[in-house]
C-alpha positions as semicolon CSV with decimal commas, in nm:
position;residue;x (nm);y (nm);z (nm)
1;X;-5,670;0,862;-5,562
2;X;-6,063;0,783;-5,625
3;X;-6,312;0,615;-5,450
4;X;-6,584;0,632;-5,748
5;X;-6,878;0,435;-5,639
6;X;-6,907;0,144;-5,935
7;X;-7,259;0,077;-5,846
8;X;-7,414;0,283;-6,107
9;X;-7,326;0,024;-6,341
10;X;-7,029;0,164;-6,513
11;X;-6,763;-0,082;-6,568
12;X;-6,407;0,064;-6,467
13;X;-6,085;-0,154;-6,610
14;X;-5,741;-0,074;-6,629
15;X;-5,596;0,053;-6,888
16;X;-5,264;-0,182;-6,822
17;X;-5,423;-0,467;-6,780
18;X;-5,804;-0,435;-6,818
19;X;-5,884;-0,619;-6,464
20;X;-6,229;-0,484;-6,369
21;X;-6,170;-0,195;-6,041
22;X;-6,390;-0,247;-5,758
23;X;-6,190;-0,207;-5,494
24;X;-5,985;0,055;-5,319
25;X;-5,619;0,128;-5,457
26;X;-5,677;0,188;-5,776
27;X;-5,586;0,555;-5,918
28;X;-5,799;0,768;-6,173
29;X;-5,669;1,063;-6,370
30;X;-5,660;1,287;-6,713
31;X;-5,477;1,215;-6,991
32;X;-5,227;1,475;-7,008
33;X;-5,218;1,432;-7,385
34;X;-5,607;1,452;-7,437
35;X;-5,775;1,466;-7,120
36;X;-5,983;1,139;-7,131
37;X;-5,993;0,995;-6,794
38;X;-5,833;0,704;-6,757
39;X;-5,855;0,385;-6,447
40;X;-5,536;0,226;-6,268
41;X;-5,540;-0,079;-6,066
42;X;-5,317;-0,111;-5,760
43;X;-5,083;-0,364;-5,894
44;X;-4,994;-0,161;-6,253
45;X;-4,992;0,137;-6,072
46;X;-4,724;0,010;-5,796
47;X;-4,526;-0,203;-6,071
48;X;-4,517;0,123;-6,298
49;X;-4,655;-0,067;-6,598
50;X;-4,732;0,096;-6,874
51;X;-5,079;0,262;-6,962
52;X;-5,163;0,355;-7,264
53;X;-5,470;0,612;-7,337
54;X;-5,738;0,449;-7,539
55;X;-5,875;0,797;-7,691
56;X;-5,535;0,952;-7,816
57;X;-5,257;0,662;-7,794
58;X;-5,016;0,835;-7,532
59;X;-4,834;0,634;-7,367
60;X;-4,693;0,685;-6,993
61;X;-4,528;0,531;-6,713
């Protein structure tokens, strides 16, 4: 799980459901397809909604 400081300016959304993350909970990985990293919020990633990677299209739980 991340704690990436948003400060710098960089908006992070969800991939799920595109809610802007600023708080703790949220979960940041690599695509396993393609590697682009990719932003979870705490309620997809507890409801296992679907994500789907912007760069490549793969789709996961």
């Amino acid at each position: 799980m991340s704690t990436e400081d948003t400060a710098s300016g960089d908006r992070q959304n969800c991939v799920s459901c595109g809610v802007n993350i600023v708080r703790a909970g949220f979960t940041d990985f690599d695509c396993p397809e393609c590697g682009h990293h990719i932003h979870r919020c705490r309620k997809c990633r507890k409801q296992s909604n679907l994500y789907r990677c912007p760069e490549c299209g793969f789709t996961g739980p």
